[in-house]
Every structure is written in C-alpha cells, then in structure tokens.
VEXDREN-2710 file (C-alpha; in Angstrom, 1 decimal):
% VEXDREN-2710
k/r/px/py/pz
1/UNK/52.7/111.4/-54.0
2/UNK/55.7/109.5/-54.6
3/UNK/57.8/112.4/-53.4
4/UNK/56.1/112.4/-49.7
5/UNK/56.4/108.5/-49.8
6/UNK/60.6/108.9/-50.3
7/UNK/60.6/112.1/-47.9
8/UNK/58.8/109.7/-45.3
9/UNK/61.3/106.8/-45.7
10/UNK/64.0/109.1/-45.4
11/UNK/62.5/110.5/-42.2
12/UNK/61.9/106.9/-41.1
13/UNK/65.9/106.0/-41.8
14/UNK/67.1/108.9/-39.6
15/UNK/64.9/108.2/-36.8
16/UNK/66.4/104.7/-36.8
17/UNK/69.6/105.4/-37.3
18/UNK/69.6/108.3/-34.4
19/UNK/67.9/105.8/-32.2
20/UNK/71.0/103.3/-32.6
21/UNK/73.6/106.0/-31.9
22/UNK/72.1/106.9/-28.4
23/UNK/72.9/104.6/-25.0
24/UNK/69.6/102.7/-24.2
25/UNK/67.9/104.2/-21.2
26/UNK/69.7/101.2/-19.0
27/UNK/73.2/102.0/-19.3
28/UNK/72.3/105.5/-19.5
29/UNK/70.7/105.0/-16.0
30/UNK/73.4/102.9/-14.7
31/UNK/76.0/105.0/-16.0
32/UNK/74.6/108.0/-13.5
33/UNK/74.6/105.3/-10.8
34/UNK/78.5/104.5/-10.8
35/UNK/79.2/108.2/-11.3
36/UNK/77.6/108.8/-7.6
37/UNK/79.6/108.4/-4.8
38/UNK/78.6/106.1/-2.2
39/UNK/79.1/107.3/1.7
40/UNK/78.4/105.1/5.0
41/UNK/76.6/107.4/7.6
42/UNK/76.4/105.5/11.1
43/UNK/73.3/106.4/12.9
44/UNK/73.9/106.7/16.9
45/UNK/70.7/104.2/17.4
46/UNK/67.8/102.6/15.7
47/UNK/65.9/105.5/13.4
48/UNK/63.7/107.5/14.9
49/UNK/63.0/111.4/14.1
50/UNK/65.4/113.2/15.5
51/UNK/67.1/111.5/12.7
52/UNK/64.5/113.1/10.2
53/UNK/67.0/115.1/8.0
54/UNK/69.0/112.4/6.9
55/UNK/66.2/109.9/6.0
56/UNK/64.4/113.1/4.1
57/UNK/67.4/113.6/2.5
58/UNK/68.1/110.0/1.6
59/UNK/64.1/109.3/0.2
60/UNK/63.3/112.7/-1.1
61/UNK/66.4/112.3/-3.7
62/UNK/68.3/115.4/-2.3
63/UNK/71.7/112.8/-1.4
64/UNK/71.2/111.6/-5.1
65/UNK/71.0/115.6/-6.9
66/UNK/74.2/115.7/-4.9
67/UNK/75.7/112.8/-6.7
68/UNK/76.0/111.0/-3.1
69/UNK/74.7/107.1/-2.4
70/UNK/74.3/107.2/1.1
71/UNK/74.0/104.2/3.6
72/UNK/72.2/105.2/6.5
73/UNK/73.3/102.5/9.7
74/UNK/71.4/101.8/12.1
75/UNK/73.1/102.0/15.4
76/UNK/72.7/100.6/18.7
77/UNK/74.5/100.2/22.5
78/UNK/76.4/97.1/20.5
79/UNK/78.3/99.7/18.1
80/UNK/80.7/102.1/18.7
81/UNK/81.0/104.6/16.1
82/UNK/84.0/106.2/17.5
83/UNK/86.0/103.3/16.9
84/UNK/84.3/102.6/13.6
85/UNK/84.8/106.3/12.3
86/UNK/88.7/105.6/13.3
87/UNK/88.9/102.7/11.2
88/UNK/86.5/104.0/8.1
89/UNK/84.0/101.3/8.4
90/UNK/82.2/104.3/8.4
91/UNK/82.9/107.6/6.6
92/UNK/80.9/109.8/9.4
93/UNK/78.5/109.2/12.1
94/UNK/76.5/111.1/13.8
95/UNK/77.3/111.6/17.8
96/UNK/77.2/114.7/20.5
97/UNK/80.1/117.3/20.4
98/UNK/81.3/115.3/23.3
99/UNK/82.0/112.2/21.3
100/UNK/84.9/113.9/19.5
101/UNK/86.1/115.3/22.6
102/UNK/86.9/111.9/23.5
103/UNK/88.2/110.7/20.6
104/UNK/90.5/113.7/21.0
105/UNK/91.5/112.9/24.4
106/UNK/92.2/109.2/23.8
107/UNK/94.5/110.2/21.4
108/UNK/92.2/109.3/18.4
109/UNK/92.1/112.0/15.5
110/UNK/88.2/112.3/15.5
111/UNK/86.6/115.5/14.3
112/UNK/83.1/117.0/14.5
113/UNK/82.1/119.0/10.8
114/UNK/78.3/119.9/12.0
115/UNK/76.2/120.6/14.5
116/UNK/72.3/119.3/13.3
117/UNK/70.7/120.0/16.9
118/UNK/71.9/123.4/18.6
119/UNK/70.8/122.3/22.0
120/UNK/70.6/119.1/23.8
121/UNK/67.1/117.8/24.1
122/UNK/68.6/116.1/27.8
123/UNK/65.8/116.9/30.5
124/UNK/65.0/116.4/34.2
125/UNK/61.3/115.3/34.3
126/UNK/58.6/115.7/37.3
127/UNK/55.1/115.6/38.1
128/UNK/53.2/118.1/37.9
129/UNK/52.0/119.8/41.2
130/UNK/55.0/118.3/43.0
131/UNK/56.9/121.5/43.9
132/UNK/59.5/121.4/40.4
133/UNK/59.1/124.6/38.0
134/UNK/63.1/125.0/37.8
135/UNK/66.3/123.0/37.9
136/UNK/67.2/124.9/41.6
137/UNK/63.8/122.7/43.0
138/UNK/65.8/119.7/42.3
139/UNK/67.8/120.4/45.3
140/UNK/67.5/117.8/47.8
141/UNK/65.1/115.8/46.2
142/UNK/65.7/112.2/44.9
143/UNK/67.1/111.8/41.7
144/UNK/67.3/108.8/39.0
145/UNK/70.1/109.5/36.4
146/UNK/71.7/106.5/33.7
147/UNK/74.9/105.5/34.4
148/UNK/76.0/107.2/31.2
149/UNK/74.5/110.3/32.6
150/UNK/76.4/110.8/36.0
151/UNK/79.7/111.7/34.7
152/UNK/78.2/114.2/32.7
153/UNK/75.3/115.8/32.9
154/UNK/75.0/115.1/36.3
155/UNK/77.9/116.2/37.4
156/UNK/77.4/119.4/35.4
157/UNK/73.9/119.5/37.6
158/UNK/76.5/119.6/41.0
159/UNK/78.9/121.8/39.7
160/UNK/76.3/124.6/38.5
161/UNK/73.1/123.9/41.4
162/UNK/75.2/122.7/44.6
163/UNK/73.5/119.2/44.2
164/UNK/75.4/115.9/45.4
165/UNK/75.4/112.2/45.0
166/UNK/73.5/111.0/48.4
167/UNK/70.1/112.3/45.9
168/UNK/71.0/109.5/43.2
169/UNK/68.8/106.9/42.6
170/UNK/69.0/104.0/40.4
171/UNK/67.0/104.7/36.8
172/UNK/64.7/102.6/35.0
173/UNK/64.0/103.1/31.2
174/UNK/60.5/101.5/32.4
175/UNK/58.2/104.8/33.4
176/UNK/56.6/102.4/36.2
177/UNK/58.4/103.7/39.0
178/UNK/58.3/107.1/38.2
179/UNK/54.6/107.1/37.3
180/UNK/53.6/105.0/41.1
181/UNK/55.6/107.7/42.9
182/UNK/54.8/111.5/43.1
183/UNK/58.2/113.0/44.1
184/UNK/60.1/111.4/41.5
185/UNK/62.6/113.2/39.5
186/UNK/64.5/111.7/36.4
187/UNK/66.5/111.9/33.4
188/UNK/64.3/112.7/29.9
189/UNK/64.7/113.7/26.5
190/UNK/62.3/116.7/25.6
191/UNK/61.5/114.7/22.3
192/UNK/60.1/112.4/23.5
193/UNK/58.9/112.8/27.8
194/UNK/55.4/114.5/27.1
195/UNK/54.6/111.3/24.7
196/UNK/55.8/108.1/26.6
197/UNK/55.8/109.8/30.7
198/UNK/52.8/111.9/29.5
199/UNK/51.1/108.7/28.3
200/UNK/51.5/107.1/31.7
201/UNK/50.8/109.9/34.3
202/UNK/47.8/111.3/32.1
203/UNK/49.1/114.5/31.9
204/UNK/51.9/116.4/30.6
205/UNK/55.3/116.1/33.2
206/UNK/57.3/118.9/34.0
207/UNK/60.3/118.6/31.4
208/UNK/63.1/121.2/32.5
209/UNK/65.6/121.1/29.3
210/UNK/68.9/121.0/30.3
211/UNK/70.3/123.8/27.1
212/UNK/68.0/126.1/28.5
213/UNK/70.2/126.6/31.4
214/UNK/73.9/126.6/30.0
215/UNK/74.1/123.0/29.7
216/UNK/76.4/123.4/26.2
217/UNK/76.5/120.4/24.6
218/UNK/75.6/119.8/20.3
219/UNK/73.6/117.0/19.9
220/UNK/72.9/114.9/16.5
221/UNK/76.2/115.4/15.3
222/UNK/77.8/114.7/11.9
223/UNK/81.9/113.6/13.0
224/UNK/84.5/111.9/10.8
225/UNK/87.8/111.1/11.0
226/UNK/91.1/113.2/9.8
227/UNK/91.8/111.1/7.3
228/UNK/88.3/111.4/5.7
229/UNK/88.6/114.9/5.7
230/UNK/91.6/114.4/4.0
231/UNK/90.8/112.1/1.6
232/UNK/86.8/112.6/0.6
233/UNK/86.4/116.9/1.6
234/UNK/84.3/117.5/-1.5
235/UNK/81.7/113.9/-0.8
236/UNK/81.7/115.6/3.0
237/UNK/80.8/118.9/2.3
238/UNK/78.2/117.8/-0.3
239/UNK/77.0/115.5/2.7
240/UNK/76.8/117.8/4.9
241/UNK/75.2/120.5/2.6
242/UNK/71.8/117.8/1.7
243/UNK/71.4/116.7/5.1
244/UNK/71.5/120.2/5.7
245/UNK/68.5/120.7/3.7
246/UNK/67.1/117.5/4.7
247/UNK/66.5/118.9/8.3
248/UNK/65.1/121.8/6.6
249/UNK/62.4/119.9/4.5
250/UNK/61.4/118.0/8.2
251/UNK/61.2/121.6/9.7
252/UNK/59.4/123.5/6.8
253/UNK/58.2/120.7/4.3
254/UNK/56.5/117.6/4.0
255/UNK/58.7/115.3/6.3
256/UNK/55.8/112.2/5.4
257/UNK/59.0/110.7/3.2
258/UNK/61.1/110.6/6.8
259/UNK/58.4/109.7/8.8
260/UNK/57.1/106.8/6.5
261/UNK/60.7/105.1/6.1
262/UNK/61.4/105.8/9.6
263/UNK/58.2/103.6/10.2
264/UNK/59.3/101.4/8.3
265/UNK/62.7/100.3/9.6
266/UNK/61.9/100.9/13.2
267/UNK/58.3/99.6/14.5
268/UNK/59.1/101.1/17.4
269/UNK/58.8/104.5/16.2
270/UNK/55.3/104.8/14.7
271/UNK/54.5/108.2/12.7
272/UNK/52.6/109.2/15.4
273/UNK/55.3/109.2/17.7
274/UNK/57.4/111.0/15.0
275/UNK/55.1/113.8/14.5
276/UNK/55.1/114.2/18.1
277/UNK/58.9/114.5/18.5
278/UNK/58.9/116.8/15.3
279/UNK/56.8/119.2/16.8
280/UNK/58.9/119.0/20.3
281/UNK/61.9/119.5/17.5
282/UNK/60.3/122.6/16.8
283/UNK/58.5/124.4/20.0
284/UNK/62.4/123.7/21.5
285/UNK/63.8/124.9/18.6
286/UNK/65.9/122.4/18.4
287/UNK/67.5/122.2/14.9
288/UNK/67.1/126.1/14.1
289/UNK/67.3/128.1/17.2
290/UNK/70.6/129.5/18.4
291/UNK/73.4/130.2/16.1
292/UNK/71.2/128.4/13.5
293/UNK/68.9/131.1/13.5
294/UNK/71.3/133.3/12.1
295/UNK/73.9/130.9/10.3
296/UNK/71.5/128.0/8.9
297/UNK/71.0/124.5/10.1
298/UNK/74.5/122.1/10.8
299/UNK/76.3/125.7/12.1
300/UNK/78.9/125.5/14.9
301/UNK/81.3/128.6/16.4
302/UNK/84.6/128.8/18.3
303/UNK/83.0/130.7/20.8
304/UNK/79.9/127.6/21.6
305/UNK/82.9/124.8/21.1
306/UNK/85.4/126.8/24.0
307/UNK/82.1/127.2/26.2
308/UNK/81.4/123.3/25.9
309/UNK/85.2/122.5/26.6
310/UNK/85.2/124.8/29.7
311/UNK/82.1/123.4/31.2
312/UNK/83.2/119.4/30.8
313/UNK/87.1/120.2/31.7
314/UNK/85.5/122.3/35.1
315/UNK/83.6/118.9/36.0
316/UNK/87.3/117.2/35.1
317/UNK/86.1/115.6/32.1
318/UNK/88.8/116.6/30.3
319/UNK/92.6/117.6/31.3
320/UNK/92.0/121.8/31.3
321/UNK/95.3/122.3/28.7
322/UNK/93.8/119.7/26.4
323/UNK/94.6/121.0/22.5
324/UNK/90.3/120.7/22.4
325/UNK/89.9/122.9/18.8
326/UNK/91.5/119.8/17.0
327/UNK/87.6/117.9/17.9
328/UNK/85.8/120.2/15.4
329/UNK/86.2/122.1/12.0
330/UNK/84.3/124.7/11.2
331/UNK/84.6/124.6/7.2
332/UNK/81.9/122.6/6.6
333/UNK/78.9/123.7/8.9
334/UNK/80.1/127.5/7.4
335/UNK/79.1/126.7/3.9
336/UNK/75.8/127.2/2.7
337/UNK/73.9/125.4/1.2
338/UNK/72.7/125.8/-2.2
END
C-alpha cells in the first residue's frame, strides 16, 4: 500500500513538472500566428461570388495550412489597384489580363501570375423572340455599351462583326429601359443577366457570351508587381496555390463558407444571388473550362496571352511592337497545387 501511494506521488510530480516545461496553449497559438505571413489581396469591387475562391480559401482555413494571413479588400470605382499594386499598398489584386497590359504600356512594371476565370463572363443581352440568337443579329440594331466598354469590347464587336458607332446608345445599370423596350440590346455579365434582367422581363434574356466567339480576354485575375515577385515569390506562389483550391472547393465542395461571408460583407449579394452566379460559374464553365480543363484552375499559356495581345493591338489598344510578354508570368499558374 504504501509503495502505490509513493509510485502515485511520483507520477503526480512528473506530470507537474512536464506541464511547466511546455508553452501554455496561448503562446503556443500565438507563436503560429506571427510565423504566418500576412498578404493584402485587393478585390476589383465589393464581394460577390465570382470572388468565391478567395473567401473559401480565406474562411475554410486553406490561406492559414499555407502559413498565409490574408486581407481580402474590398474594391470599388474609387480605387485603383493598378496604381496601388505599383506602390505595394497591396501585394496583388485581382484584375482582367488587360489590366497589366496597361500597366505595361504606361510604363508601369505590372504583371499578371494567374488566370482564375478562363473566359470573360462580358455578354450582349436581348429579349427573347426579338430576332437575336447570335452576335452577327446585332448588326444594325441599337446598342447600349458603358463607357468603359467602347474602347474595348465594343470596338472588338466592329472590328470582328462590321458593326459601327451610329448603333450606340447611352447605357443604364437600371434594367428599366431595357425591360420597357423590346428591341433593346445591351452590355451583361453571364453571372449575373438571367437573375437581375430575368427578374424584370419574366423570362430568361438572350445572353450571347462574348468568350464564346474569340473575345480573348482572362477575367478575375491575380496581378502583382515586379518587385513582389522579387521580393515575396514563395508567399505568391503559396497564394496562388490555395486560392487555387479555393475556386475548386466553390466548384466541387461546399462553397456555404464563401457564400455566408460573402453575405455577410456585401448585402447586396444575398446567397441566393450567389448560388445563382455559381451555377452560371459552372454551365459557362467559367473557372475550369478551356486550358483549365487540362492544366487546373489559375492556368495561363503564351499561346492565349499572344492571341489577347493581337486582338486589343488590331483594335489599336496597344502600339503592335509593344514588348507585351513582360504583363504575365507563367511560373506561378504552372505549379500545381498540392
């Protein structure tokens, strides 16, 4: 008896004395927390699910097993990421391969490192039964395009379908006009016409999506700047690797995570919205059609970046002996992730 009393003492001593020499739970905690490295990600407007992949990425912990804090910024027609990419307010933000383009040929060392949408979800919307099945039935008709749109899409629209700029009308992000008049033709976004111009007309509009006929533009874009790539190439390839598989757990998974904080920070973007847009996302193949299919989500090519350059330097967006393969790098969208 009195030998099992000492043994359990002893016992009792070396449980307190191993207790003493570990870190309490705290530090142990907030140790791991200063060993991640924190990253600024601009967003190119308020959240909303085509952003899915990095708020999945951000909730669902997958930044974190990457050892990355990650801010996500909310963006808006007050910020320009280009110019705060080019003075590391931010250390990447998400854009359209076109954004670096222009960095590029203002002179500004901006780079695009992956590609999260392989086509551009830009449309041309009309009603149905009004005579519009194709982009070619466009011809002649009136037409309401942004003024961000004209030098760009639109005048992509002339150069490939003969149209020209006595068919421009003024555009409205209100869907009143378009809904009153049954010959009206304008600008979408395939994510999200069927939900908002669907609403309104009662039916589903005729959404002809630009990709689908050559127009060659990446959309939801992960850029930087040279001297990030310099500086932080292992934070941006883990980056791009868990937003990577962010967009994947949207696609394949449960994206309630992304849809719930997307809710959350934008009330303007309701989960039912975002399941809508998801599954647009998806029928369009959006995130994992083209090279994607083959390569994985984020992927870009040589070949899809000189087909982009020739199309906007044809419409004289861009000088035609502009040095354009210094707007993109390849080594990141490549890698796999894990």
């Amino acid at each position: 008896m009195k030998c099992s009393v000492n043994m359990t003492r002893q016992l009792a001593l070396i449980a307190v004395l191993s207790a003493a020499s570990l870190p309490p739970v705290s530090i142990v905690a907030a140790t791991k927390a200063a060993a991640l490295d924190k990253f600024r990600f601009g967003l190119n407007w308020a959240p909303q699910m085509e952003m899915c992949g990095f708020f999945q990425a951000r909730e669902s912990g997958i930044y974190r097993n990457a050892d990355l804090d990650v801010e996500l910024v909310h963006g808006g027609p007050s910020l320009n990421n280009a110019q705060l990419v080019a003075a590391r307010r931010y250390d990447a933000a998400m854009g359209t391969a076109l954004t670096t383009l222009n960095m590029r040929n203002s002179g500004v060392p901006g780079t695009t490192i992956a590609a999260m949408f392989q086509k551009s979800p830009i449309t041309m919307v009309a009603h149905p039964g009004a005579g519009v099945s194709k982009l070619e039935d466009l011809a002649g008709r009136p037409v309401a395009i942004p003024a961000t749109g004209r030098p760009i899409q639109w005048a992509w629209l002339k150069g490939k379908f003969g149209f020209d700029d006595s068919q421009l009308r003024p555009f409205s992000f209100n869907p009143t006009a378009f809904v009153v008049d049954k010959n009206a033709i304008r600008q979408g976004y395939a994510t999200e016409d069927g939900y908002y111009l669907g609403k309104a007309l009662g039916e589903e509009p005729v959404s002809l999506l630009l990709a689908d006929r050559g127009y060659p533009d990446y959309a939801t874009t992960i850029f930087t700047s040279d001297a990030v790539v310099a500086d932080r190439r292992d934070v941006l390839g883990r980056f791009v690797a868990a937003s990577r598989d962010g967009f994947a757990q949207c696609l394949a998974g449960d994206p309630s995570l992304a849809i719930s904080a997307i809710a959350t920070e934008n009330a303007e973007q309701p989960p039912d919205l975002s399941k809508f847009k998801l599954t647009q996302m998806k029928r369009q193949k959006l995130v994992d059609g083209g090279d994607a299919a083959s390569s994985g989500i984020g992927t870009m090519s040589d070949a899809r970046w000189a087909s982009i350059f020739a199309a906007m330097s044809e419409i004289g967006l861009y000088p035609k002996d502009m040095q354009f393969r210094s707007a993109y790098n390849l080594d990141f969208a490549q890698a796999k992730s894990k």
